[in-house]
C-alpha positions in Angstrom: 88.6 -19.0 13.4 85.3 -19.4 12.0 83.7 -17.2 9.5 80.4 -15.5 10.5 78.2 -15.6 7.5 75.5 -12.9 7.3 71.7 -14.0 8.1 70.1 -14.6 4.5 67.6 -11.1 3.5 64.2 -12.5 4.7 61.9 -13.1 2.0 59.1 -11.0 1.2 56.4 -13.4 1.9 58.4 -13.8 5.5 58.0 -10.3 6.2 54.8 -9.4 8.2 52.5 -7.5 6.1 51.9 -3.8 7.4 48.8 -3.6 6.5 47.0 -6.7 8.0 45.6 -4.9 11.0 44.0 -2.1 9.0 42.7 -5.2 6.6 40.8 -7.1 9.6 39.9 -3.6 11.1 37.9 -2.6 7.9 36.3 -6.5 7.5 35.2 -5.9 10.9 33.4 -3.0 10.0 32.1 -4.5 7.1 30.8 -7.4 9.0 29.3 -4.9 11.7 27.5 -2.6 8.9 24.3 -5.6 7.8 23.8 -6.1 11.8 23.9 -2.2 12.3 21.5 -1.7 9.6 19.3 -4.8 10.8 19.4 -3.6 13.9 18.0 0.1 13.2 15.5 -1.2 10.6 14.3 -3.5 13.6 14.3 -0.5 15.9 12.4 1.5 13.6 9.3 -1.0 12.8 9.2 -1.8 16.5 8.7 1.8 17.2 6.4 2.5 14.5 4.3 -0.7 13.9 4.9 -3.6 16.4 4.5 -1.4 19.8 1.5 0.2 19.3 0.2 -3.2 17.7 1.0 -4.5 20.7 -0.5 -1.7 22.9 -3.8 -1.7 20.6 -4.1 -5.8 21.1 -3.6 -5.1 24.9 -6.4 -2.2 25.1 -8.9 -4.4 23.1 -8.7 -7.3 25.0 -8.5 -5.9 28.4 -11.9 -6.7 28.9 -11.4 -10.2 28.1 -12.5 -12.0 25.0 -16.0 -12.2 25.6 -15.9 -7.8 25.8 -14.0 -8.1 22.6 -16.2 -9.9 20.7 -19.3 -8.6 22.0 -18.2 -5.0 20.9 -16.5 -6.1 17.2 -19.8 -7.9 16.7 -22.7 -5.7 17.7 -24.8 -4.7 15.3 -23.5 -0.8 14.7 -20.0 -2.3 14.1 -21.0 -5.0 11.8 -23.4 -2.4 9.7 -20.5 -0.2 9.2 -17.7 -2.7 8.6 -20.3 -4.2 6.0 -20.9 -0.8 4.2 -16.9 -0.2 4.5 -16.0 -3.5 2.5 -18.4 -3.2 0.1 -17.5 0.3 -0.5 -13.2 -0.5 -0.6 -14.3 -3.1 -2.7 -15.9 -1.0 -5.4 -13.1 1.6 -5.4 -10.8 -0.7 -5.4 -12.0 -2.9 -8.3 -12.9 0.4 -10.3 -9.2 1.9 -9.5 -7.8 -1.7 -10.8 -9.1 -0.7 -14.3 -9.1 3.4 -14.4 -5.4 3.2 -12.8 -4.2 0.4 -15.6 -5.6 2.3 -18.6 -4.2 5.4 -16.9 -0.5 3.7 -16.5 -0.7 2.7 -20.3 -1.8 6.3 -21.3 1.4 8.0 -19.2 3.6 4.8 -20.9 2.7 4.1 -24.1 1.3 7.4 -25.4 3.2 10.9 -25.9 0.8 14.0 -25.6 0.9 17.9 -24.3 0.6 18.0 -20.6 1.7 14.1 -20.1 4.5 15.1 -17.1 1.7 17.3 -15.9 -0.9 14.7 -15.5 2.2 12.5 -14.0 2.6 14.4 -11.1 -1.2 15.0 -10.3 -1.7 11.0 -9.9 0.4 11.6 -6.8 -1.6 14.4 -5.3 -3.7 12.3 -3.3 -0.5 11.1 -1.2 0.2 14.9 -0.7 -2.6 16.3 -0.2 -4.4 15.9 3.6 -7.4 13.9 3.2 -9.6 15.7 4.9 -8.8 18.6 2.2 -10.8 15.7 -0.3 -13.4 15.5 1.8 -14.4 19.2 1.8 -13.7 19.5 -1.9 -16.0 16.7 -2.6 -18.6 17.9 -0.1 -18.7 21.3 -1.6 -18.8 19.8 -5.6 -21.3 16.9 -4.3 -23.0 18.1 -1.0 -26.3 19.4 -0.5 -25.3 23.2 -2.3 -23.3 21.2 -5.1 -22.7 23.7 -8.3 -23.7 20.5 -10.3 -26.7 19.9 -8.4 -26.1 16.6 -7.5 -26.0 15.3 -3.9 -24.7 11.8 -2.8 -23.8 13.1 0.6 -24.6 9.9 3.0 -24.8 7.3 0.2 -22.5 4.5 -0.6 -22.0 6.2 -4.0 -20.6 9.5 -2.4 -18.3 7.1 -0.3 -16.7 5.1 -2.7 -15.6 8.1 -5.1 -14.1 10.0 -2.3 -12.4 6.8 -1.6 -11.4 6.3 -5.3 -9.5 9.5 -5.0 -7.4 8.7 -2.2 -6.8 5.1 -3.5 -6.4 5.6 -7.3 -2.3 6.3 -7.3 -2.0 2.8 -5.3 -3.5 0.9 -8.9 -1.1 3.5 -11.2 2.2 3.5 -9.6 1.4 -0.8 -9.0 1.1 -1.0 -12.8 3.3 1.9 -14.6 6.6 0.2 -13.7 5.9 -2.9 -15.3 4.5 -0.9 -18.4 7.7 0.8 -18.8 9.7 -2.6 -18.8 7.8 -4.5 -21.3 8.6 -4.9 -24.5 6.0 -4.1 -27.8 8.3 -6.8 -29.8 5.3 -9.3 -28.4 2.5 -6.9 -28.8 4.0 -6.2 -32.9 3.8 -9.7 -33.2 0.6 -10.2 -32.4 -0.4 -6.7 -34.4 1.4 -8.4 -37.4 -0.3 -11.3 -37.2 -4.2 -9.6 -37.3 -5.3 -9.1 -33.4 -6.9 -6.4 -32.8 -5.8 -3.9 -29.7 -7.6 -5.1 -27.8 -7.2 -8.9 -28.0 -3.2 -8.1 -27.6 -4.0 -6.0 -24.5 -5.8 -9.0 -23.0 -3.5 -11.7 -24.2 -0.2 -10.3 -24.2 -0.1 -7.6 -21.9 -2.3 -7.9 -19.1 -1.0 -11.3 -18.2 2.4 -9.6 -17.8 0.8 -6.8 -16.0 -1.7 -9.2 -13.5 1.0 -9.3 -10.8 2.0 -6.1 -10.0 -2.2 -5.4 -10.7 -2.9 -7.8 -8.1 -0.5 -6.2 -5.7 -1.6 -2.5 -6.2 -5.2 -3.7 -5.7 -4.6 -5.0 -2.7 -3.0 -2.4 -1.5 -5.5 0.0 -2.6 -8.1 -2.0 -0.9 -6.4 -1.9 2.5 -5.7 1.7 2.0 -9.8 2.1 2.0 -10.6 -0.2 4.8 -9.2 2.6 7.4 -9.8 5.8 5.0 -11.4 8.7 7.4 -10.6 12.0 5.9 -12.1 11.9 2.6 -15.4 10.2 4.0 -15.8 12.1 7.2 -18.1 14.8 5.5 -19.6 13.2 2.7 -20.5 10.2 4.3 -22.8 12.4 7.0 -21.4 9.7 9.2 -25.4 8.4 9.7 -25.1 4.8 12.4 -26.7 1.9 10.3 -26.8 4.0 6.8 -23.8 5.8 6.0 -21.4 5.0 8.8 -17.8 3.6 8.2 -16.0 1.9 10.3 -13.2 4.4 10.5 -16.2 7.1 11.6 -17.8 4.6 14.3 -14.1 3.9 15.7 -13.7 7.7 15.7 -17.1 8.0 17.6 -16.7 5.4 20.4 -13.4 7.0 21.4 -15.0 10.6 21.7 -17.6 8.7 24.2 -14.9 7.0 26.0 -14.9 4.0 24.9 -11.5 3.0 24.3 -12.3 -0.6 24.1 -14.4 -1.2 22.0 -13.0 1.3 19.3 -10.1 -1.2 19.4 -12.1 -4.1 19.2 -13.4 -2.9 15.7 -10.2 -1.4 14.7 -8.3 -5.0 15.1 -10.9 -6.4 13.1 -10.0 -3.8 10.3 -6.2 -4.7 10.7 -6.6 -8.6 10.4 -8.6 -7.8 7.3 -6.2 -5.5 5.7 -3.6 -7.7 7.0 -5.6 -10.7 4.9 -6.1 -9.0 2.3 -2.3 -7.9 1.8 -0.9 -11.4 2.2 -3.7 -13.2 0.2 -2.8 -10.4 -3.1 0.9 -10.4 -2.6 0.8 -14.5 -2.7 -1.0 -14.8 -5.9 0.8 -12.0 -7.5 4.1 -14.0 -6.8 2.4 -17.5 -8.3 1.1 -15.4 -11.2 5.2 -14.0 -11.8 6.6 -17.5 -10.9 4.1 -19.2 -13.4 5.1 -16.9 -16.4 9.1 -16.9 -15.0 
């Protein structure tokens, strides 16, 4: 009579693994987590950005092109898109140097009041702007305690954009400042430059890209700026209008149009102006990397 011999113990690679559906269940997740995240940042900037891009494009060129460009070109628009430009330009350019030397001073230096001064370069993000315009109507208006008024000139325009702008230049620069080494700048010290010829030889080249980028951004920022400038400015067509004001005015008088017109011509600049800074920051960082 044959012998039944028992069935050899299975291996323990054989034997299936208890765990292999929890295993695939939690990759799945993990594979679904990027396209949920994608898929709410999508969401989000559609929402925000894209759609009323999209409705703005539609309003200002219901009319056709020829009602578009006859109303981004007349002659109010162009006179306060020119004072606009020229007034983000200064502001900008002045912020560029006031908010580099201000990012060394909060890096480099240690003084009384330094977290202090810290926090108040971010004020202008907190605080409405319109609050800026009244303070610097009433420090700078016609009953200034300083007696000086530069209520509806260029000059009271471009300060009151300063303010708003000026943390855009810092907060571009004081990163950087607090990753660079002084190894470099010793060096140079050692070797007989003076401060200021290893500012401008060793550190501002490290410091142009992220200088570029803030001043950009602090540009755009000014383009559309209405809150600080509404009072100051006097809002005056063909003297002391901005383009943020004339947009402002042409939709209280109903024309939706036209105050669309202009403010697309704002966003393409912006729009310009961010791509053309963030482009030469990153050949400036790609040139010293």
């Amino acid at each position: 009579m044959p012998v039944k011999t028992p069935n050899p113990p299975a291996l323990a690679s054989d034997r299936p693994s208890p765990t292999w559906r929890p295993i695939r269940r939690v990759r799945a997740l993990g594979d679904a987590r990027p396209q949920l995240a994608k898929g709410v940042a999508v969401s989000y900037v559609s929402i925000l950005i894209l759609i009323p891009m999209a409705a703005l494009l539609d309003q200002a060129f219901k009319g056709g092109l020829g009602v578009f460009w006859s109303a981004a070109t007349s002659t109010e628009a162009i006179d306060a898109l020119k004072l606009t430009v020229v007034c983000a330009l200064f502001a900008a350019l002045f912020n560029a140097v006031a908010g580099t030397a201000t990012a060394y001073v909060l890096v480099r230096d240690h003084f009384p009041g330094k977290g202090i001064l810290n926090t108040i370069i971010d004020l202008p993000f907190a605080l409405p702007t319109v609050v800026a315009g009244v303070t610097f109507y009433t420090l700078y208006g016609p009953h200034s305690p300083f007696h000086v008024n530069i209520t509806g000139t260029w000059v009271g325009i471009t300060v009151a954009i300063m303010f708003v702008t000026l943390p855009f230049s810092v907060r571009a620069v004081q990163p950087v400042l607090e990753t660079l080494t002084i190894d470099a700048e010793d060096a140079a010290a050692t070797l007989g430059a003076s401060p200021l010829h290893v500012f401008r030889t060793v550190t501002l080249p490290a410091l142009l890209p992220s200088l570029l980028t803030g001043t950009g951004l602090a540009f755009a920022r000014a383009l559309g700026e209405y809150g600080s400038v509404v009072f100051i400015s006097n809002n005056l067509p063909y003297h002391s209008q901005v383009s943020s004001s004339y947009i402002y005015s042409l939709v209280s008088s109903g024309q939706n149009a036209s105050a669309s017109a202009v403010a697309i011509v704002l966003l393409v600049l912006a729009l310009a102006v961010l791509i053309a800074s963030n482009v030469m920051a990153r050949q400036l960082a790609a040139r010293r990397g």
